[in-house]
C-alpha positions as CSV (number, residue, x, y, z in Angstrom):
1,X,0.0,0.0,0.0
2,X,1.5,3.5,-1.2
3,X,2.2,6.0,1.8
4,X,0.6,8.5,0.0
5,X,-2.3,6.6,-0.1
6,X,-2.2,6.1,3.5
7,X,-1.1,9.6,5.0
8,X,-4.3,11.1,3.0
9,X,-6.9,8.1,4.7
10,X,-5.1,8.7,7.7
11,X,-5.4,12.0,8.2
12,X,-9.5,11.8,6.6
13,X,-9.6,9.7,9.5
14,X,-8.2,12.0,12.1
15,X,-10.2,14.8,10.8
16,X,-13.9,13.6,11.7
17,X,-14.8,15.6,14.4
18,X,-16.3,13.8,17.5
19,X,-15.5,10.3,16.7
20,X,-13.5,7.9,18.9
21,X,-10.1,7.1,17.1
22,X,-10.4,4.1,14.6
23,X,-6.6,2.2,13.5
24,X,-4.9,3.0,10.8
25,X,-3.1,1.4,8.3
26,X,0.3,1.3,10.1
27,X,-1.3,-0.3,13.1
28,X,-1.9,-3.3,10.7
29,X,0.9,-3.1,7.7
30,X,3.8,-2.7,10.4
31,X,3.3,-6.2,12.4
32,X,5.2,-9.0,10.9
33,X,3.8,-10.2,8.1
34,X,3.2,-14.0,8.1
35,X,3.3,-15.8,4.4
36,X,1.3,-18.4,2.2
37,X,2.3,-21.7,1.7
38,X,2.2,-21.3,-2.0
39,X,1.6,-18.9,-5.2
40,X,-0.2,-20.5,-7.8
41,X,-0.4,-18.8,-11.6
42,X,-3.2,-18.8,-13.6
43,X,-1.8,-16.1,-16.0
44,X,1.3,-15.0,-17.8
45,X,1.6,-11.6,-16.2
46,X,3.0,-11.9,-12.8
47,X,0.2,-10.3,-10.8
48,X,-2.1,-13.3,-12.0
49,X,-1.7,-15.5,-9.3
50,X,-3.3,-16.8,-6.0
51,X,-1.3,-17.1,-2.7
52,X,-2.5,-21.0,-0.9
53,X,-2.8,-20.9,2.7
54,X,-3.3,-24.3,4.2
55,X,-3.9,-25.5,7.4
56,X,-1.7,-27.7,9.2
57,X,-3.9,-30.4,9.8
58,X,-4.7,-33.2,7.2
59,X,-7.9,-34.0,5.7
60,X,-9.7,-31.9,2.7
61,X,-10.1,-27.9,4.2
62,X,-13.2,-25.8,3.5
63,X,-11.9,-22.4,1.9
64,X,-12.2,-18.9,2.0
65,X,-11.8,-17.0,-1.9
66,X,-10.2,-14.0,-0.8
67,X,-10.1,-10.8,-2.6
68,X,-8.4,-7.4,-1.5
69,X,-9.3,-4.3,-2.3
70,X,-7.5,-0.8,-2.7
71,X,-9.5,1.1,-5.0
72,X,-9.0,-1.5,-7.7
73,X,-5.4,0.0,-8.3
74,X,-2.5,-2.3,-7.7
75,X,-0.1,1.0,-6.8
76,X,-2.5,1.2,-3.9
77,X,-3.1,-2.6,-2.2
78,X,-2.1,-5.8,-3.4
79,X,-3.2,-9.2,-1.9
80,X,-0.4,-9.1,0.8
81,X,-2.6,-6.8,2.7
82,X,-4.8,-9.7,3.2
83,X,-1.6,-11.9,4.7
84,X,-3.0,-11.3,8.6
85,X,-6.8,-12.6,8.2
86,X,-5.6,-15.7,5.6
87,X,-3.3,-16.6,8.3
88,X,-6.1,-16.3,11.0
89,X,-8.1,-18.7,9.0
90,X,-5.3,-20.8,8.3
91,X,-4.7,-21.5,12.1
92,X,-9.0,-22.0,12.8
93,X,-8.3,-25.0,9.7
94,X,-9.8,-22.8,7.0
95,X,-7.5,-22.7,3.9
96,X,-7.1,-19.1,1.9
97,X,-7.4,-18.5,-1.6
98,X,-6.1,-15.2,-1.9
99,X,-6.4,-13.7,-5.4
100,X,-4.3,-11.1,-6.8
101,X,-5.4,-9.4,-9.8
102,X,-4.3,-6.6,-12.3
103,X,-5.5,-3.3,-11.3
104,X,-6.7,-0.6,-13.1
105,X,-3.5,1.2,-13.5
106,X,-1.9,-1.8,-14.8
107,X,-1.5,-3.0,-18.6
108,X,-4.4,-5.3,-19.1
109,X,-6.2,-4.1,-16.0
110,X,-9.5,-2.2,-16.0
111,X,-12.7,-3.5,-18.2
112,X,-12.7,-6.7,-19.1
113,X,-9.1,-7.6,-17.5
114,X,-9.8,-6.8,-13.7
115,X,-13.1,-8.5,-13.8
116,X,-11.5,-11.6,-16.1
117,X,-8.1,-12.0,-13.5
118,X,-10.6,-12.1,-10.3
119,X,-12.8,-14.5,-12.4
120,X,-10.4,-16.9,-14.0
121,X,-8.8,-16.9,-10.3
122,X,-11.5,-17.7,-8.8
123,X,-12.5,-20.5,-11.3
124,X,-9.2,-22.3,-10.7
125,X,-9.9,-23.0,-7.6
126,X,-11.9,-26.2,-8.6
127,X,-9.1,-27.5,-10.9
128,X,-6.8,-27.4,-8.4
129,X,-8.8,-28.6,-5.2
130,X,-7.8,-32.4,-5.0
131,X,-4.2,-31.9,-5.6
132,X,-4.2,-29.0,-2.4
133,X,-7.0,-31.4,-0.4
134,X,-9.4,-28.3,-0.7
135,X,-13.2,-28.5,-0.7
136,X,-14.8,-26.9,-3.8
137,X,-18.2,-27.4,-2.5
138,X,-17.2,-25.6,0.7
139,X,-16.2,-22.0,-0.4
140,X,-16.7,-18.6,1.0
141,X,-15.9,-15.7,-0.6
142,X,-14.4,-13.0,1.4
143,X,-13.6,-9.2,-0.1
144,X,-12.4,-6.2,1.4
145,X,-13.5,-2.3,0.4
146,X,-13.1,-3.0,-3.8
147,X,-12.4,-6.4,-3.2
148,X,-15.7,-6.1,-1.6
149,X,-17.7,-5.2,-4.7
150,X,-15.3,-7.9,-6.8
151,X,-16.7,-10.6,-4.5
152,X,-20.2,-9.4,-4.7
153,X,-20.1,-9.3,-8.4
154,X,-18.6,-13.1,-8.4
155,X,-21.5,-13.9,-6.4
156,X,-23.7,-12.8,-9.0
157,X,-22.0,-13.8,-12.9
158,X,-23.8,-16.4,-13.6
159,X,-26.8,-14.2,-14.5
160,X,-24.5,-11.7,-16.2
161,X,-26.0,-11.2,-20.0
162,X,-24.7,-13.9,-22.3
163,X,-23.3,-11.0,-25.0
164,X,-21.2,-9.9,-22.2
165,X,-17.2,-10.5,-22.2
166,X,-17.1,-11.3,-18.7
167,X,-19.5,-14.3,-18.7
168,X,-18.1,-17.3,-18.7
169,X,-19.9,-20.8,-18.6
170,X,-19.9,-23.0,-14.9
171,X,-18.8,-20.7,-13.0
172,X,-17.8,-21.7,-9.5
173,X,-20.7,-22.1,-7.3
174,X,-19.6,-19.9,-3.9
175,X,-21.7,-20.9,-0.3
176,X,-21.5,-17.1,0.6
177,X,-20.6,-14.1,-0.1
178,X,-19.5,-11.5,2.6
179,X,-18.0,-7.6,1.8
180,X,-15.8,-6.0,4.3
181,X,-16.4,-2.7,4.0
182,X,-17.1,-2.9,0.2
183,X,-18.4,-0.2,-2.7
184,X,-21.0,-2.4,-4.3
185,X,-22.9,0.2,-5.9
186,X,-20.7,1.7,-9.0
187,X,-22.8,4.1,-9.7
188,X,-23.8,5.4,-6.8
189,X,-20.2,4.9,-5.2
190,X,-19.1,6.9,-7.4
191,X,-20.2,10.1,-5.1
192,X,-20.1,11.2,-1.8
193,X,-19.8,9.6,1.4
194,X,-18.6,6.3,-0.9
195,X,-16.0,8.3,-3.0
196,X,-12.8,8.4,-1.1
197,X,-10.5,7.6,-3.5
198,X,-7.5,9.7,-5.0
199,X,-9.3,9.8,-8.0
200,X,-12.1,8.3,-9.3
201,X,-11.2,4.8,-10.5
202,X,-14.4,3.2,-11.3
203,X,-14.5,5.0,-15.3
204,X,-11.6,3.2,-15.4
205,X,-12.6,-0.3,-14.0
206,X,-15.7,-0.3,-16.1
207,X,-14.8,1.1,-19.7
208,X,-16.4,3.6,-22.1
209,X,-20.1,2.9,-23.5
210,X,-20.1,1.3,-26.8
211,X,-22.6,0.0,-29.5
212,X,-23.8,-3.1,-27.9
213,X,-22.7,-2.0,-24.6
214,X,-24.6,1.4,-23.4
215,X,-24.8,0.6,-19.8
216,X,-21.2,0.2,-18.7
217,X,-23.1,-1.2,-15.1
218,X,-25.1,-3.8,-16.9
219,X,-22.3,-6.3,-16.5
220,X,-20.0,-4.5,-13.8
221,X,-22.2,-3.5,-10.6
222,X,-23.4,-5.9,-8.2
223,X,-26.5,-3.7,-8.2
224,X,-27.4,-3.6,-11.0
225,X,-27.3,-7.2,-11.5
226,X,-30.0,-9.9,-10.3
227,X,-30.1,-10.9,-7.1
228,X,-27.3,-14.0,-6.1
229,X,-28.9,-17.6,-4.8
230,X,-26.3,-17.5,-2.0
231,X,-26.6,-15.3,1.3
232,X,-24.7,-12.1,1.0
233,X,-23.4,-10.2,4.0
234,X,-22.4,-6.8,4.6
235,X,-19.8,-6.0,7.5
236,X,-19.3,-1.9,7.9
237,X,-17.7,-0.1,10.9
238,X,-19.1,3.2,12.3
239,X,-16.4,4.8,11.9
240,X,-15.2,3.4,8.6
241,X,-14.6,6.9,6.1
242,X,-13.9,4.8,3.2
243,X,-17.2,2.4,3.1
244,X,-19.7,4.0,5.9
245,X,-22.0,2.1,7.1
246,X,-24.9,3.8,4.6
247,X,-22.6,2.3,1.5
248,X,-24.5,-1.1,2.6
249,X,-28.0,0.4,3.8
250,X,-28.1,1.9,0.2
251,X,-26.7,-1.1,-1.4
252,X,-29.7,-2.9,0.9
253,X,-32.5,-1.3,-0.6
254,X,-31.6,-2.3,-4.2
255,X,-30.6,-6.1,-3.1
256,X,-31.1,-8.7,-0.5
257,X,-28.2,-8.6,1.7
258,X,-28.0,-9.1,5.5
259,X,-26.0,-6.2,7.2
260,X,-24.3,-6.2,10.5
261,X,-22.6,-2.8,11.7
262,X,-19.7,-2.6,14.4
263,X,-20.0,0.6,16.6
264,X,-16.4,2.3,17.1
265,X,-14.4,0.3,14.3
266,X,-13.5,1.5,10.9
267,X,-12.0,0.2,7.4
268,X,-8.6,-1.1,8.6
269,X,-10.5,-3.2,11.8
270,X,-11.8,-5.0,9.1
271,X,-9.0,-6.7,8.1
272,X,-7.3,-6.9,11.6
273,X,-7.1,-10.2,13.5
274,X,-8.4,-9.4,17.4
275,X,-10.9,-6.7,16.3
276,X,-14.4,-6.9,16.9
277,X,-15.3,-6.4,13.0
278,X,-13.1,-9.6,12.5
279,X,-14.6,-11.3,15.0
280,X,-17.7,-11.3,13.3
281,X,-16.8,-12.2,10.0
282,X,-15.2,-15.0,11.1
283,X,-18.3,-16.1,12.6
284,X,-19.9,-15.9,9.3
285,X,-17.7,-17.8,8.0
286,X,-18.1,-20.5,10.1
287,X,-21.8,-20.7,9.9
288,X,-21.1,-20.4,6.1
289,X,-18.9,-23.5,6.0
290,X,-21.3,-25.6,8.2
């Protein structure tokens, strides 16, 4: 994650008058870092690959798909950010399948490329799931802020339109789908409070209209498409500046989606093990897997 980046959240999150003080990205990204077990590529370009974490004990291990955000731009957050939770899970005997994908500001990223890496990553995961001892038919898929609307929208593909370069046939059937702190509405997120990016990415992530293609949303925005068949959950912090808390209550009132909301925690509690907002994810997850 760029220091930049994080010197500007910071200080949006210091300036909120009247709030009790949330962490910040240095109270996470300066712990050691614990590490996967493995990388595995499903592309040429060395951002397309997933980091394995497996669990120590023996048997076949229900999984998390993992997916990080940072305002789909790779300069910003890559899937490292994620290392803390995957190794969380890890320890608890969930295994990680932690995607990295090319962002935006990377050749080959934006529309269709982001949504194809995060799709094609995803989709792997079945291929490889007997030689890893991984249960395809136990999976969970976990995103954080734009990770959170990636995960969303793989929740949803298989009803995206059939002209549509981003449909792909059997498309790995996910148990759940939970957002940490995620922008699910493109549109909409594209404003005020949601908008609290450097600059406004989302143009980028979902292309230009074209013949054939006048709704740029149509194929790209979890709210726009129909509803998933799995449960979907929404995890926002009070004092989260990036994603508040009415991100999901908007998000809501378009699509069915169960919301919990932790008082005095922000964006970075999210993705922090021995936070409350953790807490209860990992609680979903579990209910999820059983």
């Amino acid at each position: 994650m760029t220091r930049g980046w994080l010197v500007a959240m910071t200080a949006a999150l210091l300036a909120a008058p009247g709030l009790a003080a949330p962490m910040h990205w240095p109270d996470l990204l300066n712990r050691p870092q614990p590490k996967p077990d493995a990388s595995i590529a499903y592309g040429s370009d060395p951002l397309q690959h997933v980091d394995l974490w497996l669990p120590k004990k023996a048997g076949a291990h229900p999984v998390v798909l993992m997916v990080h955000g940072g305002c789909w731009q790779t300069e910003i957050a890559k899937a490292d950010i994620m290392n803390w939770i995957a190794d969380d899970l890890r320890k608890r005997g969930i295994a990680v399948w932690n995607v990295e994908y090319r962002g935006i500001d990377r050749p080959g990223g934006g529309y269709p490329g982001t949504f194809l890496d995060v799709a094609h990553a995803s989709d792997l995961l079945e291929s490889q799931a007997r030689k890893y001892h991984l249960r395809a038919d136990k999976v969970v898929a976990v995103g954080h802020s734009a990770g959170g609307h990636l995960v969303l929208w793989l929740a949803a593909r298989d009803a995206l339109p059939k002209s549509s370069p981003l449909s792909m046939s059997h498309p790995i059937k996910l148990a759940a789908a939970i957002s940490l702190g995620g922008l699910p509405d493109l549109e909409a997120d594209t404003a005020p409070p949601a908008n609290t990016c450097d600059n406004d990415p989302i143009p980028g992530l979902v292309g230009k209209p074209a013949h054939g293609r006048p709704d740029v949303y149509a194929d790209t925005s979890p709210a726009v498409l129909p509803d998933p068949d799995i449960p979907v959950t929404q995890v926002n912090g009070t004092l989260d500046r990036i994603a508040p808390p009415v991100v999901a209550t908007n998000y809501a009132k378009k699509r069915k989606a169960h919301r919990i909301t932790i008082p005095d925690e922000g964006h970075v509690e999210l993705i922090t093990p021995d936070t409350r907002s953790w807490a209860a994810t990992v609680k979903l997850i579990e209910e999820a897997l059983r």
